[in-house]
ChimeraX commands (.cxc) that place a marker at each C-alpha (Angstrom):
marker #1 position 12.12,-77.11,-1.93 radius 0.5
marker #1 position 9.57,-74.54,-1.40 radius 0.5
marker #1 position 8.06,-73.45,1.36 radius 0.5
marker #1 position 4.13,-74.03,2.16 radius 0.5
marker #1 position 2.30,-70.71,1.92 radius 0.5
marker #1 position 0.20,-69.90,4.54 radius 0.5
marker #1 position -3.94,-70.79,4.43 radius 0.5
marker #1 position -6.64,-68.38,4.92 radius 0.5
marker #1 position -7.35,-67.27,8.50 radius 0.5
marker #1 position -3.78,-68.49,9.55 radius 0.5
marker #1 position -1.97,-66.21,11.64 radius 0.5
marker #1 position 0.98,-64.70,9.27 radius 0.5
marker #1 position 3.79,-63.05,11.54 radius 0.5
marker #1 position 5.45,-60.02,9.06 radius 0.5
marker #1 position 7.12,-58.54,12.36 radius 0.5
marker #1 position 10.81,-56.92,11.51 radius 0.5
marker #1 position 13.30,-59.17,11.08 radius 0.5
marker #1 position 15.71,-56.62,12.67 radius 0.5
marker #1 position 19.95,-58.28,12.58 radius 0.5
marker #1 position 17.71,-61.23,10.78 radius 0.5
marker #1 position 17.32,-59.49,7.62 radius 0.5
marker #1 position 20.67,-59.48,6.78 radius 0.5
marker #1 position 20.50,-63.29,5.58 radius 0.5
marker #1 position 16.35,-63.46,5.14 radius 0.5
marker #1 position 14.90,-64.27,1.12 radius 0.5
marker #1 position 12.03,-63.10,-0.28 radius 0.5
marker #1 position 9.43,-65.55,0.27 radius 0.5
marker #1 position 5.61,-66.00,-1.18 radius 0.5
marker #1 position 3.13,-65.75,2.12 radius 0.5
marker #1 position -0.01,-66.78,0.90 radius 0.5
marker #1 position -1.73,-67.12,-2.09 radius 0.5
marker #1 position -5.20,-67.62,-3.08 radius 0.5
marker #1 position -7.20,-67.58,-6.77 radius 0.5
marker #1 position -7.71,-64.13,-5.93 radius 0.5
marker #1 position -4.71,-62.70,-3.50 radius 0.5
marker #1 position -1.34,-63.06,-2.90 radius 0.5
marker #1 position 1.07,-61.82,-0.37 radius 0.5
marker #1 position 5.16,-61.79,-1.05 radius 0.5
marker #1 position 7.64,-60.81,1.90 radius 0.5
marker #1 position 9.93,-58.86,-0.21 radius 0.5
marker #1 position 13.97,-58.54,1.14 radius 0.5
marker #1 position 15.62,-56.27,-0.50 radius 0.5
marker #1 position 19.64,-55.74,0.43 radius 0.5
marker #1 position 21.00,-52.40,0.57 radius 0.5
marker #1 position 21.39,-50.80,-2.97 radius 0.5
marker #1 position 19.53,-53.71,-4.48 radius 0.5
marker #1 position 16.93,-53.07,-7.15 radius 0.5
marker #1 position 13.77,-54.29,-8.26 radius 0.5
marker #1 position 14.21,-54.02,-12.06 radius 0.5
marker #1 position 10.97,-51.90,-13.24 radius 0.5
marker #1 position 7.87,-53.78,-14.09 radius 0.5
marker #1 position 4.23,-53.59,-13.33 radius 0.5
marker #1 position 1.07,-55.93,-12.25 radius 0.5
marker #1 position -2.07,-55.94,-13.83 radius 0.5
marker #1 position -4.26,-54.93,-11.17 radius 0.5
marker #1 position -4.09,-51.95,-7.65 radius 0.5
marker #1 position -1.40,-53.35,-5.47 radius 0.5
marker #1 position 0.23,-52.35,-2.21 radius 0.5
marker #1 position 3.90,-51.78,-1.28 radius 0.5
marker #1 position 4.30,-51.60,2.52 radius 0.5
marker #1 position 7.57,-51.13,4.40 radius 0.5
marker #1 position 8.31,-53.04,6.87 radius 0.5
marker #1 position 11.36,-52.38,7.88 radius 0.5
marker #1 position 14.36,-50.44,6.40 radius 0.5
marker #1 position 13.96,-47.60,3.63 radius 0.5
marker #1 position 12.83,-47.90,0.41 radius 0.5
marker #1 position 12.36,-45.73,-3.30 radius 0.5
marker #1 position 9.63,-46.59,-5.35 radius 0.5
marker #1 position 10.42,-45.73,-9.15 radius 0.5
marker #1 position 7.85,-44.43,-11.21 radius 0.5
marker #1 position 7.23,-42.10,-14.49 radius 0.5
marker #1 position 5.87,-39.72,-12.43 radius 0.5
marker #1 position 8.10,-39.08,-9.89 radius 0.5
marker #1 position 9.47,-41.48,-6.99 radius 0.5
marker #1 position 7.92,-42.32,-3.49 radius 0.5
marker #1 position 10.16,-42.84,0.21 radius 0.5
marker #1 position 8.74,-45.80,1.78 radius 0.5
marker #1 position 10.40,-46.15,5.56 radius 0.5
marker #1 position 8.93,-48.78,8.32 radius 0.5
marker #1 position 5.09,-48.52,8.74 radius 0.5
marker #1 position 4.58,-46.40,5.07 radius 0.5
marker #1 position 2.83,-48.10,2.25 radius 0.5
marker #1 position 1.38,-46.44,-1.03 radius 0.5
marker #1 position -1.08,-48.16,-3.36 radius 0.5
marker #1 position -0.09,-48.53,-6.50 radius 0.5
marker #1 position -2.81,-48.45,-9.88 radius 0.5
marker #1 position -3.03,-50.94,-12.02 radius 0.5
marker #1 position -0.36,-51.28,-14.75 radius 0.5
marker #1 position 1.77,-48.47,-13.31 radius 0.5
marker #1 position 5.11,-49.21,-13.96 radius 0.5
marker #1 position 7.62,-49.02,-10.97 radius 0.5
marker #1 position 10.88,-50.56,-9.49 radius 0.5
marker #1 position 12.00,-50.51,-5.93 radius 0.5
marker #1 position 15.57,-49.44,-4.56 radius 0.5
marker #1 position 16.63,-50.38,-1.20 radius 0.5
marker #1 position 18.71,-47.53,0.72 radius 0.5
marker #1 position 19.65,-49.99,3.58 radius 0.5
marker #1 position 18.64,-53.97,3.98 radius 0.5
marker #1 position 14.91,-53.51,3.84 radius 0.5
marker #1 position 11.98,-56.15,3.70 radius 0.5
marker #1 position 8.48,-54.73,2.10 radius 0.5
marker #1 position 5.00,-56.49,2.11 radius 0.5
marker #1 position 3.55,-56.77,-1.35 radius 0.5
marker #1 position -0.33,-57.10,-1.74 radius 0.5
marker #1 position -1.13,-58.46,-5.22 radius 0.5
marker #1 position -4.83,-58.84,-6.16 radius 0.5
marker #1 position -5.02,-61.80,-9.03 radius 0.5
marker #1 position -7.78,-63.37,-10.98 radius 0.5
marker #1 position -7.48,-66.96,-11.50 radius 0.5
marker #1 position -4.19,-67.24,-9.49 radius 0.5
marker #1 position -2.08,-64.77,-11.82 radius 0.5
marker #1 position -0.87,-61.36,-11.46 radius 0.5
marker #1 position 0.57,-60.99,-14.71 radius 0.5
marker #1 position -0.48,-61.59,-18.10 radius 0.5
marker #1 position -3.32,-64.72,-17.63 radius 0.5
marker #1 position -4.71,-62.64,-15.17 radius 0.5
marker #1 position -5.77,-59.33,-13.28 radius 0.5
marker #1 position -8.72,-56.64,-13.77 radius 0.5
marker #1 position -9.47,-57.73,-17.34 radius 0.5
marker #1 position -9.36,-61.42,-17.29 radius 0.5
marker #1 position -12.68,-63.10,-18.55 radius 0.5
marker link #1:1,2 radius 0.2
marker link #1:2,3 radius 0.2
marker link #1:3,4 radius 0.2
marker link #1:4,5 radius 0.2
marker link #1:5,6 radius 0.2
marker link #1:6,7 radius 0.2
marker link #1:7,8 radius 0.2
marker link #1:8,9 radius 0.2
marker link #1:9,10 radius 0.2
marker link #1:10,11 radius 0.2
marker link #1:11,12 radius 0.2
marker link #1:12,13 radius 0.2
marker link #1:13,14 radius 0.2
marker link #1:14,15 radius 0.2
marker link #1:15,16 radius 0.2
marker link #1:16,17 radius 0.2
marker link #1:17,18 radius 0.2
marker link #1:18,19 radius 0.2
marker link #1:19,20 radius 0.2
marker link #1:20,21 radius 0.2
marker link #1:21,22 radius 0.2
marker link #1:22,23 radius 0.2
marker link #1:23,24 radius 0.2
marker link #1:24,25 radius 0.2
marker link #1:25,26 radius 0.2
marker link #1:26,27 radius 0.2
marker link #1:27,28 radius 0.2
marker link #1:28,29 radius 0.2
marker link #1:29,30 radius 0.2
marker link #1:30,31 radius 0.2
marker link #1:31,32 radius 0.2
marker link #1:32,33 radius 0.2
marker link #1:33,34 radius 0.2
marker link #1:34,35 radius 0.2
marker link #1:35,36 radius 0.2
marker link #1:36,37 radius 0.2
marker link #1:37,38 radius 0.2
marker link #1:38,39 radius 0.2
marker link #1:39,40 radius 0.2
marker link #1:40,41 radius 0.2
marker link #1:41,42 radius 0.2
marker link #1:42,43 radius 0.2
marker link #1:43,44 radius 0.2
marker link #1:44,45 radius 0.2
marker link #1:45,46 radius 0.2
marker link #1:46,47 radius 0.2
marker link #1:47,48 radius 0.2
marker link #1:48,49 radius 0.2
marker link #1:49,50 radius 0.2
marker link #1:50,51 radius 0.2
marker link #1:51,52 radius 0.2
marker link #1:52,53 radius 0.2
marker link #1:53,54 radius 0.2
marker link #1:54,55 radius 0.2
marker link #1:55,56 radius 0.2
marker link #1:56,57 radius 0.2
marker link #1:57,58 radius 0.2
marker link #1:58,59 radius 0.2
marker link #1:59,60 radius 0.2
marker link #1:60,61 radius 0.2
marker link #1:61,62 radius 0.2
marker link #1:62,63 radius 0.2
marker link #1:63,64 radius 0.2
marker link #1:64,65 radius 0.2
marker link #1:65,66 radius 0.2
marker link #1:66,67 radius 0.2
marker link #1:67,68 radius 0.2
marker link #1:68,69 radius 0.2
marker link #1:69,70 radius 0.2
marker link #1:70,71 radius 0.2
marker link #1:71,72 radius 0.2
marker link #1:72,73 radius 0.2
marker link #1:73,74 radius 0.2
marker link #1:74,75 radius 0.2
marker link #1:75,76 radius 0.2
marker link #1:76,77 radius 0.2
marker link #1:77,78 radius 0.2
marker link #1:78,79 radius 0.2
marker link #1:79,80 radius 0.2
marker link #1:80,81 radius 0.2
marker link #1:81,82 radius 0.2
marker link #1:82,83 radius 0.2
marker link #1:83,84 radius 0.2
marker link #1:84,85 radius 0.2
marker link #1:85,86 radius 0.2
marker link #1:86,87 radius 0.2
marker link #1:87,88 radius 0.2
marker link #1:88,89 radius 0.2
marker link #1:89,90 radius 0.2
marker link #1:90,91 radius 0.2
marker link #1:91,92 radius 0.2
marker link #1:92,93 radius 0.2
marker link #1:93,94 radius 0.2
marker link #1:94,95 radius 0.2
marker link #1:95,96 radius 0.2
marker link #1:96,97 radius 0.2
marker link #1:97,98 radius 0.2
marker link #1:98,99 radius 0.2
marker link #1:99,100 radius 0.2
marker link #1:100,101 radius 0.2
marker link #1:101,102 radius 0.2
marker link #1:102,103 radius 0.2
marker link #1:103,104 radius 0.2
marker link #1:104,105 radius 0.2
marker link #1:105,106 radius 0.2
marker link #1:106,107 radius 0.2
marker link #1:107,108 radius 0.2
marker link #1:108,109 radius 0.2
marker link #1:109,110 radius 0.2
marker link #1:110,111 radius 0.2
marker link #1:111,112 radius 0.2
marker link #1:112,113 radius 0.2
marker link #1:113,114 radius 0.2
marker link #1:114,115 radius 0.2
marker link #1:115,116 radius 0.2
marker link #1:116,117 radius 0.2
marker link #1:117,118 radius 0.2
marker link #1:118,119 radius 0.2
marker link #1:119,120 radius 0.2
marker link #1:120,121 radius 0.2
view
């Protein structure tokens, strides 16, 4: 069963998970037509295979230390770091150690991908 994404103006809590991560999932936070936040947990030498959105996105570290893959060269996230991300860059993410990252998706319509993002009529 999933679990109920948060509403708008709900309080979200994204503080580390600290010995917690170990056995945490990645979860969807909140989403709206036009935003959606995922609570990313990545394991230590996990990957994110490389893929892209359609729209700017954000990649913030919350805890642990992570690589962000791209063609043009790769960026260190540790806790507290985030880098913003164009639209359609292509990029993977490595975890070093167990990590957890805060993605920041803008969507049109409800979709990231595809159906939706800066171009969408």
């Amino acid at each position: 069963m999933a679990l109920p994404h948060a509403r708008l103006l709900d309080v979200i809590d994204i503080r580390p998970l600290g010995p917690a991560l170990h056995d945490a999932v990645s979860t969807s936070l909140l989403k709206t037509d036009r935003l959606q936040l995922l609570h990313l947990v990545l394991p230590a030498r996990r990957n994110l295979p490389q893929h892209h959105v359609d729209d700017e996105c954000t990649l913030h570290c919350l805890e642990g230390d992570v690589e962000v893959e791209m063609p043009s060269g790769v960026r260190r996230l540790g806790p507290g770091q985030l880098v913003v991300l164009p639209a359609e860059q292509p990029y993977s993410l490595s975890a070093r150690v167990d990590s957890a990252v805060l993605m920041t998706l803008l969507l049109q319509h409800g979709d990231a991908g595809d159906g939706g993002g800066r171009d969408a009529r």
